[in-house]
N, C-alpha and C positions, 0 to 999 in steps of 0.2 A: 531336452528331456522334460518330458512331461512330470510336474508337480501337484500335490496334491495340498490344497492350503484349507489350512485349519481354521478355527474363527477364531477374529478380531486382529487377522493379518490387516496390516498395512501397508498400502500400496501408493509412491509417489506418481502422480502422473507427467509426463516433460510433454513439451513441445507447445501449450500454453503461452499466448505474449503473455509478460508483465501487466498488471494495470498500468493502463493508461487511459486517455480517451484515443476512440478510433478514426484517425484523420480521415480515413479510405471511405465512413462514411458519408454518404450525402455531401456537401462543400464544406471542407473542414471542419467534418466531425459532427455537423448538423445539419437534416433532413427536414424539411421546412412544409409544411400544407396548406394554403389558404383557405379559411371556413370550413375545415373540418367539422369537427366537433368534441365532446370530452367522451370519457366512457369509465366504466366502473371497473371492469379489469381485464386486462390480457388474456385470453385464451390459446395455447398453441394447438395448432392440428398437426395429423401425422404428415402431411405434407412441411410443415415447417412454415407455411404461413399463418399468420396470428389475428385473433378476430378482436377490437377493439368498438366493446357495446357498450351506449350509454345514452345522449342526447343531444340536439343539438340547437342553442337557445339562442335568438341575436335580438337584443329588444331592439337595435335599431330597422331592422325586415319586419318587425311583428311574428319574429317566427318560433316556435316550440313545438320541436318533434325528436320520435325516438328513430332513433339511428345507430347499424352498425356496419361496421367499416371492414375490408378482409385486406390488410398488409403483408409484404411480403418482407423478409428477412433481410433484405437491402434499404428498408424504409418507404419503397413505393407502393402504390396502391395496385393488389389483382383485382382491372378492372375487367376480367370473367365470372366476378362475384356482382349479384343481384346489377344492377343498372349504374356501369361506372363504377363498382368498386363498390357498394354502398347497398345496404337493402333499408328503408325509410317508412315509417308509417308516421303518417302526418294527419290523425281523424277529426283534430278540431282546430280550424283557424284562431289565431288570434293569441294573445299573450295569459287569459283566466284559464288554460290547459295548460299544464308541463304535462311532456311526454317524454318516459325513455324505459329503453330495456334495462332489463340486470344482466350477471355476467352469461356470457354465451357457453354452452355446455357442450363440444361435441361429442358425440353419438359410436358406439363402434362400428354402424353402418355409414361412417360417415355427415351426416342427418345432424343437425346444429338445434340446440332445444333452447330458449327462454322465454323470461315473461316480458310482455309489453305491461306498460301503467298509463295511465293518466290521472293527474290528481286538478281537480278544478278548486279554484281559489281567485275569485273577483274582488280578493282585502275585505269584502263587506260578510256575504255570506259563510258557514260552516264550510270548509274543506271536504270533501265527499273525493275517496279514489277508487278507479274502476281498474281492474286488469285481468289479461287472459294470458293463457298458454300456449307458446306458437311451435312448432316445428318446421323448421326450415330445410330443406335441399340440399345438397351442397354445396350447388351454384349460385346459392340464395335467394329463391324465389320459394313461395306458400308451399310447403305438405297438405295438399288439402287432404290426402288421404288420415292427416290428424285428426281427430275431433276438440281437442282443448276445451278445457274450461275456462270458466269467464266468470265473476260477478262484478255487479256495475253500484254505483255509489254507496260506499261503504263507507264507515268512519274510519278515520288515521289509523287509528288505532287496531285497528282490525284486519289493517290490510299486510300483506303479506311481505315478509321479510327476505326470504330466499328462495331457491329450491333446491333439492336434492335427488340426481338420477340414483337408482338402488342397483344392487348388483343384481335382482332379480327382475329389470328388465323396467321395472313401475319405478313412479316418482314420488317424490315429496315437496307440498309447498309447508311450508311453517311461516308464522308470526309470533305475538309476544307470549301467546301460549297455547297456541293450539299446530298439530299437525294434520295437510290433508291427504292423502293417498289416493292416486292414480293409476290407472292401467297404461300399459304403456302405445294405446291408443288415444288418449290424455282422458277417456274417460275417469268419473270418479270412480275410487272403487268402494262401493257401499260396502263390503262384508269388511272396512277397516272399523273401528274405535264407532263410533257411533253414525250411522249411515255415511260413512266414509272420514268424519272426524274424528280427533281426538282432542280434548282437552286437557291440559292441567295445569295446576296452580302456582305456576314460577313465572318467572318475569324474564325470558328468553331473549339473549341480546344474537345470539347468532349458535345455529347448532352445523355440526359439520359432523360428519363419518370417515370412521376408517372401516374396513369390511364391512361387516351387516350393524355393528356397532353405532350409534348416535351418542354426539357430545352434546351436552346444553348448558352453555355459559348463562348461567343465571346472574346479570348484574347485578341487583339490589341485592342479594344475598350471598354475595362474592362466592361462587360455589363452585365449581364444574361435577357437571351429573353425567354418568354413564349409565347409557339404555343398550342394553345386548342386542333388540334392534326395535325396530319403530314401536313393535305390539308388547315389547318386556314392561311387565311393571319392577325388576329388578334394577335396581338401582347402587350403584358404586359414585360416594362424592371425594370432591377435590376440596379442601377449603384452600380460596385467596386470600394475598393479601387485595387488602381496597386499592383500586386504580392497578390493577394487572390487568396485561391484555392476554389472550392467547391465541396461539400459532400454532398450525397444525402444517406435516410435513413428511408425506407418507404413513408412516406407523407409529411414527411418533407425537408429542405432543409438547409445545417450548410456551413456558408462561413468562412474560416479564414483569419481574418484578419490583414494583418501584423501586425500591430499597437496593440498586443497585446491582440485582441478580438472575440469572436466568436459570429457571428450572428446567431441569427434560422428564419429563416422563414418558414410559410404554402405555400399550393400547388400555393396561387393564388400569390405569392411573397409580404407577407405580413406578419411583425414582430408578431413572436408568444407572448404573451403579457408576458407569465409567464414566460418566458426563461429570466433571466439578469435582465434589466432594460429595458423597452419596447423593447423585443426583442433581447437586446446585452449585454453580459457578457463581463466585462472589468476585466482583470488580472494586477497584479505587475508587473510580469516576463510573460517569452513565455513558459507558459505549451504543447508545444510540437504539434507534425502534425502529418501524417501519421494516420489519425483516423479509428479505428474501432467504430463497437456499439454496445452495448450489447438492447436485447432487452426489456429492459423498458426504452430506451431515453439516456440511459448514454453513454459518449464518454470515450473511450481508450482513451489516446495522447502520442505520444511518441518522448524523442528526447536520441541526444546525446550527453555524456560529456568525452572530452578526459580527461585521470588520466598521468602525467607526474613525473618523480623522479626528486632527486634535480638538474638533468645535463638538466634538459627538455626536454627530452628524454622521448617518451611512452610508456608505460608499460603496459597499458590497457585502457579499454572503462566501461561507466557507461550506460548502458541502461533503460535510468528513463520513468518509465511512471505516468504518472496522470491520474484519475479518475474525471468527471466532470458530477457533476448529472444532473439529467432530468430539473431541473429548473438554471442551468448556474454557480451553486456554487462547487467549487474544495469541492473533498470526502475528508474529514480533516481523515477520518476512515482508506484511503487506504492508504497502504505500512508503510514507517514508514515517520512521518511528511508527507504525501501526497504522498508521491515516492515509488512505489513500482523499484525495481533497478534489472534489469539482468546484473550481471558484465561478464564481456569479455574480458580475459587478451591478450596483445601484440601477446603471443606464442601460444597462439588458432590457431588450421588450419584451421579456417574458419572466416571470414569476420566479422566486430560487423553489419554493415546493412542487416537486413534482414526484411523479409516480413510478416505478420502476417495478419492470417483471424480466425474470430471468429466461433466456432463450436454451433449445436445446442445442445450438452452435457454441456456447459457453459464454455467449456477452451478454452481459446487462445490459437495458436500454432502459431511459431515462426520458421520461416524456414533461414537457413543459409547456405550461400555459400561459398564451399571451394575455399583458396585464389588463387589457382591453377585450375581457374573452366574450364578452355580450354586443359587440360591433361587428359591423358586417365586414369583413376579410380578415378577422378574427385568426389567429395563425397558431396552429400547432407544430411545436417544436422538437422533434428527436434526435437524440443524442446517443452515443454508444459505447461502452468501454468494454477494454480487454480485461478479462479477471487470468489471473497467474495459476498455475495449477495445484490443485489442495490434495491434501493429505485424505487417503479414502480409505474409511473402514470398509472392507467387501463383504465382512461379514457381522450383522446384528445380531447375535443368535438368543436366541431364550434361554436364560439362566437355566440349570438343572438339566439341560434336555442333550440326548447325545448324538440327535438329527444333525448331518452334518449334508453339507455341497460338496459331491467328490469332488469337482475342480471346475474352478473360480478362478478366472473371467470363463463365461459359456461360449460357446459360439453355436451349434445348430441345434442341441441337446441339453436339457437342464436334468443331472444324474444327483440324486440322495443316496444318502447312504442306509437307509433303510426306509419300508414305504408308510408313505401317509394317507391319509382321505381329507376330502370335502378342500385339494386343494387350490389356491386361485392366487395369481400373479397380478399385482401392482404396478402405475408404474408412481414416480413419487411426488404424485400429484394426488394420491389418494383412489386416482381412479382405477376401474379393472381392466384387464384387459381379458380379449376372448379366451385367456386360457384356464381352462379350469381341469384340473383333472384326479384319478386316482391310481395310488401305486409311487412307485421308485423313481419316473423319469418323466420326460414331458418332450415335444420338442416346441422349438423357441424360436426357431428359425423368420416365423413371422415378427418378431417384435424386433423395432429400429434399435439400433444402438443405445446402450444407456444406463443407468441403472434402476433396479425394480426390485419389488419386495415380494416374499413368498409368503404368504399367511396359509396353514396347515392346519390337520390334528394330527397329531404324534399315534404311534401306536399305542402309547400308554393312557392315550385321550389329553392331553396336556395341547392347548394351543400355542404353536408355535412361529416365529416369524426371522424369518434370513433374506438377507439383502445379498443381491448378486450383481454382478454385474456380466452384460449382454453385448458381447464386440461386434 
């Protein structure tokens, strides 16, 4: 019998191992690369393999270049991506270049976006960095039907921080205070802000989007600023506490806060009621940073604990993470007393800090770097664990509004209960996907399994936003 569920059902998922680490992969549970390289973040494609962009530096070769790598979900390298696994720009010999990409952006025509850099630095003279805009293939070789942009010796200061694809097809590069806009042939697009720029007066540590929406974490003025979209001079602030970082996660928004707390807020910067205690979850202790999410709302947190013998002397690392569900309360279920723990002895050749991005198989992977990371067979480390299955809200729904999802989980058909406009499907990575549509139903049929968010206007004009999930 078919049901019809209401928001802020709860739905347990089974069939999830337990945490653990995963023996099955790689040789006991680690996947090993010679001379790889690092990279700055995981991207998943819809294929389910993962794009890892960043550089790759060995002072003992004399070598600095950018590089990125296309992995597959078992740890090995597709080497039908660019030559071997690998696509490299390597434009200035020698060690006074670093070169490397930012994170890889895929495209919904498949089509891989980032920026390349180079910053020169010979210890003597001024630091000058150059970089452009690439569009990639999917097999990993040039777009040259791209045009990108480029400028070449810039100060530090001025050079570019991120970018951002727009749901209207155009990009954005930002730095510490300006944004630039592009066509999505990488031309600039002069009719933006001042012949394609914009300036303003804050001191920008990293901006991100949800919808058409822009955040701007303004460090020195502990703020968060919400722009309706790149060209709004309308402005919605957050004040921080000093030394909070924030986490964006779908449609939501997680600030942590020193003080032992994590906040949730919605798009419009306003405390999600169900999360904590209006909005903020207060802990004993500091359950950890460096968040991932899994997707029904839950936070990964991870920190670290040095283990010392009785000379205090170290001998190993404790890699604890905690589990924090979807409404703000520590998983009493996960690890053991709430920790699940990856240990890290002393005499490991590889580092205990590592990086971790969540797949859409449901494991975390755990990448580590050898402690020798600038020698030649320099060795990257993968590692994998089972996460146990979390407690899913399927439904986010906007306070006041009485748009509901006739029935939740979808499978070929997304049906509302009355119609909307201007609407567009997430998935919870923030990005869109091709469905955009108007009226009461959609179908969905294209989108993998998962879970994704609806962003809407209601008939009463009220924006609205529901989380569904896609079997």
């Amino acid at each position: 019998m078919k049901k019809t569920l209401s928001a802020f059902v709860v739905l347990a998922f089974a069939g999830l191992n337990a945490q653990s680490l995963d023996n099955s992969f790689g040789a006991n549970g680690t996947y090993t690369h010679l001379d790889l390289m690092s990279y700055f973040e995981a991207a998943e494609l819809p294929d389910g393999n993962v794009l890892l962009s960043g550089d790759r530096y060995i002072e003992d070769l004399n070598i600095a270049q950018a590089k990125m790598v296309k992995m597959k979900p078992d740890g090995s390298i597709d080497t039908s991506f660019g030559t071997g696994g690998s696509f490299v720009i390597d434009q200035y010999a020698g060690m006074d270049y670093y070169e490397a990409f930012s994170q890889a952006y895929p495209l919904p025509d498949g089509k891989i976006l980032t920026l390349y850099g180079s910053e020169y630095d010979n210890g003597i003279d001024q630091s000058v960095i150059s970089f452009r805009m690439l569009r990639l293939n999917a097999n990993g070789t040039v777009d040259n039907t791209f045009t990108g942009y480029q400028q070449s010796n810039i100060a530090e200061e001025d050079a570019p921080y991120g970018l951002i694809p727009l749901p209207s097809s155009k990009f954005l590069i930002y730095g510490g205070d300006y944004i630039m806009r592009f066509n999505q042939n990488g031309t600039l697009d002069t009719t933006y802000g001042n012949n394609g720029v914009r300036s303003f007066s804050v001191d920008v540590e990293e901006i991100n989007r949800i919808g058409n929406a822009l955040y701007l974490h303004d460090y020195l003025s502990n703020r968060l600023i919400k722009l309706d979209n790149e060209s709004s001079t309308n402005t919605t602030i957050f004040n921080l506490a000093q030394g909070s970082y924030v986490h964006f996660s779908g449609n939501n928004i997680f600030i942590e806060d020193p003080n032992n707390k994590i906040i949730k807020l919605n798009a419009d910067l306003l405390p999600v009621s169900n999360f904590g205690v209006n909005g903020t979850a207060t802990y004993q202790d500091f359950v950890g940073s460096n968040f991932v999410f899994q997707p029904g709302g839950s936070i990964i947190a991870e920190n670290i604990d040095y283990i010392y013998d009785g000379n205090n002397n170290t001998i190993g690392y404790n890699k604890n993470f905690r589990r924090i569900n979807p409404n703000g309360s520590l998983d009493t279920s996960f690890g053991t007393a709430s920790v699940y723990t990856l240990y890290v002895p002393e005499s490991a050749p590889y580092s205990p800090w590592s990086d971790q991005f969540l797949h859409s198989n449901g494991k975390l992977y755990h990448v580590f770097y050898d402690k020798e990371a600038d020698v030649a067979n320099a060795t990257l480390y993968l590692k994998r664990s089972n996460l146990p299955a979390e407690l899913l809200a399927v439904s986010d729904q906007t306070a006041g509004s009485t748009l509901r999802i006739v029935q939740n989980p979808v499978k070929d058909r997304l049906l509302l209960s009355e119609p909307v406009s201007q609407a567009k499907i997430y998935d919870l990575s923030g990005r869109a996907t091709e469905i955009v549509f108007e009226g009461s139903e959609s179908a969905v049929n294209s989108l993998k399994a998962g879970v994704y968010m609806l962003n809407a206007t209601s008939r009463t004009g009220k924006t609205v936003t529901l989380k569904f999930i896609k079997k």
